[in-house]
Chimera marker file (.cmm) of the C-alpha trace (Angstrom):
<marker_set name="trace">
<marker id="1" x="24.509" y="49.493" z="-52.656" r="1" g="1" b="0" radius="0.5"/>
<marker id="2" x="23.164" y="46.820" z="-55.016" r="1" g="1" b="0" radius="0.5"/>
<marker id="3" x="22.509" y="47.024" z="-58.474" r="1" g="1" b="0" radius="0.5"/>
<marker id="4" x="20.519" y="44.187" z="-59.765" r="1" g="1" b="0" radius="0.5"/>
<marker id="5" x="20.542" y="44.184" z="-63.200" r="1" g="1" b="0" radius="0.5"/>
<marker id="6" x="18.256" y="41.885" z="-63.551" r="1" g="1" b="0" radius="0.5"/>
<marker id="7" x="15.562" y="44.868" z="-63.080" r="1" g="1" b="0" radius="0.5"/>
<marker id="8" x="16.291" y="46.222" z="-66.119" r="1" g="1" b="0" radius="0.5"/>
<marker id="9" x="15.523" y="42.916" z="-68.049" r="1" g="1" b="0" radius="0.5"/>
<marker id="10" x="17.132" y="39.467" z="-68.666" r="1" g="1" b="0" radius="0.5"/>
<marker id="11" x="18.301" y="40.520" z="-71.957" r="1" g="1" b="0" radius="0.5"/>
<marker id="12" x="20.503" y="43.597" z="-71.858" r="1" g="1" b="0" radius="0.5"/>
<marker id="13" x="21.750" y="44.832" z="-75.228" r="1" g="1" b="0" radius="0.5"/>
<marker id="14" x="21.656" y="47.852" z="-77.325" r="1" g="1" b="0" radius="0.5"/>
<marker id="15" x="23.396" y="50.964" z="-76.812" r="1" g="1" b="0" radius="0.5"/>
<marker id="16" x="20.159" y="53.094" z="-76.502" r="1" g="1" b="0" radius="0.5"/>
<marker id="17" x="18.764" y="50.744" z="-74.197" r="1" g="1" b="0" radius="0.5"/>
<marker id="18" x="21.969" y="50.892" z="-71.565" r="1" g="1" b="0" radius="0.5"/>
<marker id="19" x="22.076" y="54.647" z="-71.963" r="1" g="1" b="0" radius="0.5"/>
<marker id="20" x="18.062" y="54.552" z="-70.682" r="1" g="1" b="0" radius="0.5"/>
<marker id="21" x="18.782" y="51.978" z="-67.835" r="1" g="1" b="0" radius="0.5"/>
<marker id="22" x="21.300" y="54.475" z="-66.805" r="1" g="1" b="0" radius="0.5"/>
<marker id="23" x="19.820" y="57.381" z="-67.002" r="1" g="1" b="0" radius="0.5"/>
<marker id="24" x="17.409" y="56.039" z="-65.458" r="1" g="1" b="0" radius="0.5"/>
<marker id="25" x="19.194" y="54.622" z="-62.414" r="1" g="1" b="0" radius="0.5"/>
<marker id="26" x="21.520" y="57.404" z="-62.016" r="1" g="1" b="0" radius="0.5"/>
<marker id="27" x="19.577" y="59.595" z="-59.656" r="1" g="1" b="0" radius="0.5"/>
<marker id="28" x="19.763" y="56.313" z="-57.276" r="1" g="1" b="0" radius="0.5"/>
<marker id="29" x="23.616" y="57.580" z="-57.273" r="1" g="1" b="0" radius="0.5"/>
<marker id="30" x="23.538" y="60.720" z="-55.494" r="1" g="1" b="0" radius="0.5"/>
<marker id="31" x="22.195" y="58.782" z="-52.491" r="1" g="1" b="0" radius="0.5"/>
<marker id="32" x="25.299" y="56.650" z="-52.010" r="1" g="1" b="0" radius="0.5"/>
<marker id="33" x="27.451" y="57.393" z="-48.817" r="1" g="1" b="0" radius="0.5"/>
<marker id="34" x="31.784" y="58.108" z="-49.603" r="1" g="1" b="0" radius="0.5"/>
<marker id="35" x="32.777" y="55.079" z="-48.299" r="1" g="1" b="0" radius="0.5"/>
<marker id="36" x="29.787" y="52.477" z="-49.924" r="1" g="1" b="0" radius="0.5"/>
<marker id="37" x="30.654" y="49.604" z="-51.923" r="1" g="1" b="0" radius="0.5"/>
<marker id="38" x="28.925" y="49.687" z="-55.285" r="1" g="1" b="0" radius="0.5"/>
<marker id="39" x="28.079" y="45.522" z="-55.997" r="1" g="1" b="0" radius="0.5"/>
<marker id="40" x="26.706" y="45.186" z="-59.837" r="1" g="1" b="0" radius="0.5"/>
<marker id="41" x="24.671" y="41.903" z="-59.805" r="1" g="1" b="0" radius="0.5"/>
<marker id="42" x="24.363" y="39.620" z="-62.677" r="1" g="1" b="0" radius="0.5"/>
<marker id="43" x="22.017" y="37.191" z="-61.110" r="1" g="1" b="0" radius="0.5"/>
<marker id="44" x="19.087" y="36.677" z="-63.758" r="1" g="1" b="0" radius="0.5"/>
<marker id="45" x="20.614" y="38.090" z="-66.873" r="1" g="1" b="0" radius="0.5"/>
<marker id="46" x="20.797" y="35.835" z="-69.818" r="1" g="1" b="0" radius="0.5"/>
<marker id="47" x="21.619" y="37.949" z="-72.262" r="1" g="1" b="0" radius="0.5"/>
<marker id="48" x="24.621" y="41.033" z="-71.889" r="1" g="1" b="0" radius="0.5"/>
<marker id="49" x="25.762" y="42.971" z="-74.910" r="1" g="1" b="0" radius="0.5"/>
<marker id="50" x="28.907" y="44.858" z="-74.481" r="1" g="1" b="0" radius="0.5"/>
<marker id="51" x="27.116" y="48.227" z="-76.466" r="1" g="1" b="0" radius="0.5"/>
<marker id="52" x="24.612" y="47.815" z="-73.296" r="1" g="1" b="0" radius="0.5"/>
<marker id="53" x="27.263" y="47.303" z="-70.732" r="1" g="1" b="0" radius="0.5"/>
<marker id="54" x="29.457" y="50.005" z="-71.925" r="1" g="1" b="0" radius="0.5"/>
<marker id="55" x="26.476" y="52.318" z="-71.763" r="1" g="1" b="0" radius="0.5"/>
<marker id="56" x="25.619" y="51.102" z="-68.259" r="1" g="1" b="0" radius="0.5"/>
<marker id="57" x="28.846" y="50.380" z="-66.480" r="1" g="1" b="0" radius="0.5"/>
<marker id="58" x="31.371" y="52.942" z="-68.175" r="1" g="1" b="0" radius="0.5"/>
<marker id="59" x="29.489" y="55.921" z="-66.439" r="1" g="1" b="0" radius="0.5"/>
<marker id="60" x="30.103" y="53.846" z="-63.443" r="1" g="1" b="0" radius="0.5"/>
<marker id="61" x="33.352" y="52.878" z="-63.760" r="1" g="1" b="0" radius="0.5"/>
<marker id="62" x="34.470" y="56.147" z="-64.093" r="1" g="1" b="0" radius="0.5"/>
<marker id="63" x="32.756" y="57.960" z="-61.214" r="1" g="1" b="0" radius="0.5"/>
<marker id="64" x="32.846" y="54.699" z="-58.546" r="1" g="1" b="0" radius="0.5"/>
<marker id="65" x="36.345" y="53.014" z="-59.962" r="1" g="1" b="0" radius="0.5"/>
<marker id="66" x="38.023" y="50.894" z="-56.759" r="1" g="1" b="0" radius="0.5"/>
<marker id="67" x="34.302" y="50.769" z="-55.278" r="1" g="1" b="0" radius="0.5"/>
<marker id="68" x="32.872" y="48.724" z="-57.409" r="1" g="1" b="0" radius="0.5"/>
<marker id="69" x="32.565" y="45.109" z="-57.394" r="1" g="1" b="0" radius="0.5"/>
<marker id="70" x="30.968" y="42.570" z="-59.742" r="1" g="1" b="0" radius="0.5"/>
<marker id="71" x="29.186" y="39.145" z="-58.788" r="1" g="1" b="0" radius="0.5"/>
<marker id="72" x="26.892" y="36.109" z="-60.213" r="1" g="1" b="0" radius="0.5"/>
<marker id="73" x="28.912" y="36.337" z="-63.364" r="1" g="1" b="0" radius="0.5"/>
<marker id="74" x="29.302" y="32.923" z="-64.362" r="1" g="1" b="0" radius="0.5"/>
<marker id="75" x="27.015" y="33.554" z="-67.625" r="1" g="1" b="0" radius="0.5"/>
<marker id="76" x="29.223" y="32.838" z="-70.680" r="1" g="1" b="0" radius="0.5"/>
<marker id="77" x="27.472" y="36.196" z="-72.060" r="1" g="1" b="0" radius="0.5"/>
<marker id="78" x="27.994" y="38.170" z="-68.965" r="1" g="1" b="0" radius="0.5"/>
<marker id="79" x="32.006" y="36.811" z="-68.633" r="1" g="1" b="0" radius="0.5"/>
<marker id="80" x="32.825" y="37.860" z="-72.096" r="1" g="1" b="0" radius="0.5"/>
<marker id="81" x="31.244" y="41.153" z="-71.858" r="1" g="1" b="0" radius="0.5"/>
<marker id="82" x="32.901" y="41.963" z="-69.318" r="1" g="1" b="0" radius="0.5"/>
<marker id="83" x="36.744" y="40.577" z="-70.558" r="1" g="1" b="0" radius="0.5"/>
<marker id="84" x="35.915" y="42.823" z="-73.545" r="1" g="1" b="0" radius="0.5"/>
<marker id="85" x="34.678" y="45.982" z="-71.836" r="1" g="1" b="0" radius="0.5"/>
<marker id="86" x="37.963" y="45.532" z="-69.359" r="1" g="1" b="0" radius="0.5"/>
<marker id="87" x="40.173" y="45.786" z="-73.180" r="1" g="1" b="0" radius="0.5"/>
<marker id="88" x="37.870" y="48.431" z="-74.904" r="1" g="1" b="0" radius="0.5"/>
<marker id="89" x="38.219" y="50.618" z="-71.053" r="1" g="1" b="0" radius="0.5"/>
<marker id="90" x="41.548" y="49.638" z="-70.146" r="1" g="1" b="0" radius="0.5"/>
<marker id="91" x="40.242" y="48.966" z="-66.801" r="1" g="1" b="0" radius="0.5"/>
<marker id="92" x="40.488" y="46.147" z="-64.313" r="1" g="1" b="0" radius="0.5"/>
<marker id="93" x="36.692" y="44.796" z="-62.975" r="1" g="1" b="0" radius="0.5"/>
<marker id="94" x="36.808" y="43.287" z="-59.352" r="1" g="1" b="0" radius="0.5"/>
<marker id="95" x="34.824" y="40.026" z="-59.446" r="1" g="1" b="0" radius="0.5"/>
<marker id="96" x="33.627" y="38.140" z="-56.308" r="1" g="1" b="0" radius="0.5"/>
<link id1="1" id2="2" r="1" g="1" b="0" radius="0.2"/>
<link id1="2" id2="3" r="1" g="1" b="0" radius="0.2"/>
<link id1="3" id2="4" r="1" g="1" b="0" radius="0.2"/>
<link id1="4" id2="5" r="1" g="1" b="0" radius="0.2"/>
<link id1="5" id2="6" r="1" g="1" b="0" radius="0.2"/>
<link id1="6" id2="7" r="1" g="1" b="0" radius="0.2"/>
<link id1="7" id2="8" r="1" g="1" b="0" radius="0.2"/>
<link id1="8" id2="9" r="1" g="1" b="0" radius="0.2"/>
<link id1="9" id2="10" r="1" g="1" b="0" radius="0.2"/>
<link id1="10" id2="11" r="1" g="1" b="0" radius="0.2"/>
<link id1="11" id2="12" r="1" g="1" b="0" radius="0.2"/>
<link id1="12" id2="13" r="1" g="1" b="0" radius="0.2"/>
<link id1="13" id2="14" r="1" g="1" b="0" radius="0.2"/>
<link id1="14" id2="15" r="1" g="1" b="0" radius="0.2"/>
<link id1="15" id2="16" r="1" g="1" b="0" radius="0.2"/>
<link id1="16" id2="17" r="1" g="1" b="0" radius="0.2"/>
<link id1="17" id2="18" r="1" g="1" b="0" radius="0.2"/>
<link id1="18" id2="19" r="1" g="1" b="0" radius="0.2"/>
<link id1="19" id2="20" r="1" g="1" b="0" radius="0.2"/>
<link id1="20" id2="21" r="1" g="1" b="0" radius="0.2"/>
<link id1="21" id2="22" r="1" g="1" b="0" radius="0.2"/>
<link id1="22" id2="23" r="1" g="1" b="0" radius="0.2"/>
<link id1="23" id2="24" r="1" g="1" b="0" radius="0.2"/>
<link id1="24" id2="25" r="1" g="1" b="0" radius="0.2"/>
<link id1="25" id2="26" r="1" g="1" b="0" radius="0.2"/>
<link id1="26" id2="27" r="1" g="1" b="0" radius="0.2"/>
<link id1="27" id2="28" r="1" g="1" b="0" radius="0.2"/>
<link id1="28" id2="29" r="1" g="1" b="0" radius="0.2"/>
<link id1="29" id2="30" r="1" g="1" b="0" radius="0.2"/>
<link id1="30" id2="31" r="1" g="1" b="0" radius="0.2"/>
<link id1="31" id2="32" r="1" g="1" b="0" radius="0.2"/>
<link id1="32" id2="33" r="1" g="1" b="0" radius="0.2"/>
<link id1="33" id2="34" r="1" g="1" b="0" radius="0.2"/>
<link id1="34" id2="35" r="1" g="1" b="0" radius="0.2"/>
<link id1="35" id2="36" r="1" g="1" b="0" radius="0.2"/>
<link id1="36" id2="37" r="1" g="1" b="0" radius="0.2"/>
<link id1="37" id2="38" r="1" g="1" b="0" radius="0.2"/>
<link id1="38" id2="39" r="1" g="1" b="0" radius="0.2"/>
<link id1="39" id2="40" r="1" g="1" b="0" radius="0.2"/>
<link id1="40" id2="41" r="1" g="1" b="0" radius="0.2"/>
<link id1="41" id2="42" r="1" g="1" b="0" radius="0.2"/>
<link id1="42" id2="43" r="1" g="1" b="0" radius="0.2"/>
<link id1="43" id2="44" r="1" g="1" b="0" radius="0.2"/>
<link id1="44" id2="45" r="1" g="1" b="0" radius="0.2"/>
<link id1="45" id2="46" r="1" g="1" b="0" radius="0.2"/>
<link id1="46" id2="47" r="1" g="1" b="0" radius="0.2"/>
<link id1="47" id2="48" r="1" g="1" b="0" radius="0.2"/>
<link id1="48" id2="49" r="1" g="1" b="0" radius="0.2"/>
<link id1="49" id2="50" r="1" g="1" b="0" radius="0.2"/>
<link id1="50" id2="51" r="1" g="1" b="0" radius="0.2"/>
<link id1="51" id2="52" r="1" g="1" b="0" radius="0.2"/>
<link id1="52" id2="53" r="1" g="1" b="0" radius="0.2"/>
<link id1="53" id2="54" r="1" g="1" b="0" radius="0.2"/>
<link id1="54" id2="55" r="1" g="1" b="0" radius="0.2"/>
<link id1="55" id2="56" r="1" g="1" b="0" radius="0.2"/>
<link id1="56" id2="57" r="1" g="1" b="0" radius="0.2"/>
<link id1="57" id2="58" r="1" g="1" b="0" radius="0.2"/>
<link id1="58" id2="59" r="1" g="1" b="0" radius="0.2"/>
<link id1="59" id2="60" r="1" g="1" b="0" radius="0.2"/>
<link id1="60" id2="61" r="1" g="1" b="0" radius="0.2"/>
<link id1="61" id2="62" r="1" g="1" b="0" radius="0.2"/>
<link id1="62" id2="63" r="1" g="1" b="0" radius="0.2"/>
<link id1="63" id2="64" r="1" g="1" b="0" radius="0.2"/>
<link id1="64" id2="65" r="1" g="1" b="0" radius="0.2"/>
<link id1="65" id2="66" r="1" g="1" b="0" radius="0.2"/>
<link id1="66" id2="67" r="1" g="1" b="0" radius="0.2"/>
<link id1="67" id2="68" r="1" g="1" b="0" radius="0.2"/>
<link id1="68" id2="69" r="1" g="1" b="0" radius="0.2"/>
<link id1="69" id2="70" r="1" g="1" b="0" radius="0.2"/>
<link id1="70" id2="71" r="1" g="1" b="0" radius="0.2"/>
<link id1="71" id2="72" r="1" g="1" b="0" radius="0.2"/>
<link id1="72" id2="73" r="1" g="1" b="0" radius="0.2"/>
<link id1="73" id2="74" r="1" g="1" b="0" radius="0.2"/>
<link id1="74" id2="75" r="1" g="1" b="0" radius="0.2"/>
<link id1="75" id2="76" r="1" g="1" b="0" radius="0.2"/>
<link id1="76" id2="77" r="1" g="1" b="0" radius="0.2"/>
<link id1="77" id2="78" r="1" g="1" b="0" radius="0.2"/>
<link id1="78" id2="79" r="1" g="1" b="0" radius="0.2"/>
<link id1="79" id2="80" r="1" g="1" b="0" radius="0.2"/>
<link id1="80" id2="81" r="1" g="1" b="0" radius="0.2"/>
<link id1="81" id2="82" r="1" g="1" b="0" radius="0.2"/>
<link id1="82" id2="83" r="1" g="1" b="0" radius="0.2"/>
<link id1="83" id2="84" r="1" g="1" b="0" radius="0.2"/>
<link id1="84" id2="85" r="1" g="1" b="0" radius="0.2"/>
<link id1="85" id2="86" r="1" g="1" b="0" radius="0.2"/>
<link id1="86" id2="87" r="1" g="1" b="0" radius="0.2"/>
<link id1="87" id2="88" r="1" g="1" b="0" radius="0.2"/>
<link id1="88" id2="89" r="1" g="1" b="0" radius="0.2"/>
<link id1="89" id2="90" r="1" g="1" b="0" radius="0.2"/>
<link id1="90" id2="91" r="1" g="1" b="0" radius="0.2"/>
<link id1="91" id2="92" r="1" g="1" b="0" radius="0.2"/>
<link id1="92" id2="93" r="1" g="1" b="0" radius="0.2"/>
<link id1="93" id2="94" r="1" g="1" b="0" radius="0.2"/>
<link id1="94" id2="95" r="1" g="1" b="0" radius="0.2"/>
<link id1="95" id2="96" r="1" g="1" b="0" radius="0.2"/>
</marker_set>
């Protein structure tokens, strides 16, 4: 499965608004098979917050752990959200 964040907007930040994305999106979960990789794409977003990320990809990182993979990440904003959330978690991310 693909995530496209960009779907949610190109500027992703605030707490509240990562908890709605989610909550959102989350019913999209239950359709995903055992062995599926989860790829979050960052193609598109300009802006990522790590109160929006954590909101977004901490539910996800601790249901899908080894699963998920993370690509199009190249955005200064996007890298150091994600080097930060990796600290705050104490989690590794898998980029490709």
């Amino acid at each position: 499965m693909i995530i496209a964040l960009k779907k949610f907007g190109t500027t992703l930040i605030s707490r509240q608004s990562g908890r709605e994305a989610f909550a959102a999106f989350s019913p999209s979960l239950r359709q995903i098979p055992a062995n599926e990789t989860i790829e979050v794409d960052f193609e598109g977003v300009i802006t990522f917050s790590p109160s929006w990320g954590d909101e977004f990809l901490r539910p996800l990182t601790d249901h899908y752990k080894e699963k998920m993979v993370f690509k199009n990440t190249q955005n200064p904003s996007v890298k150091a959200t994600l080097e930060l959330l990796e600290k705050i978690n104490n989690v590794k991310f898998t980029i490709v």
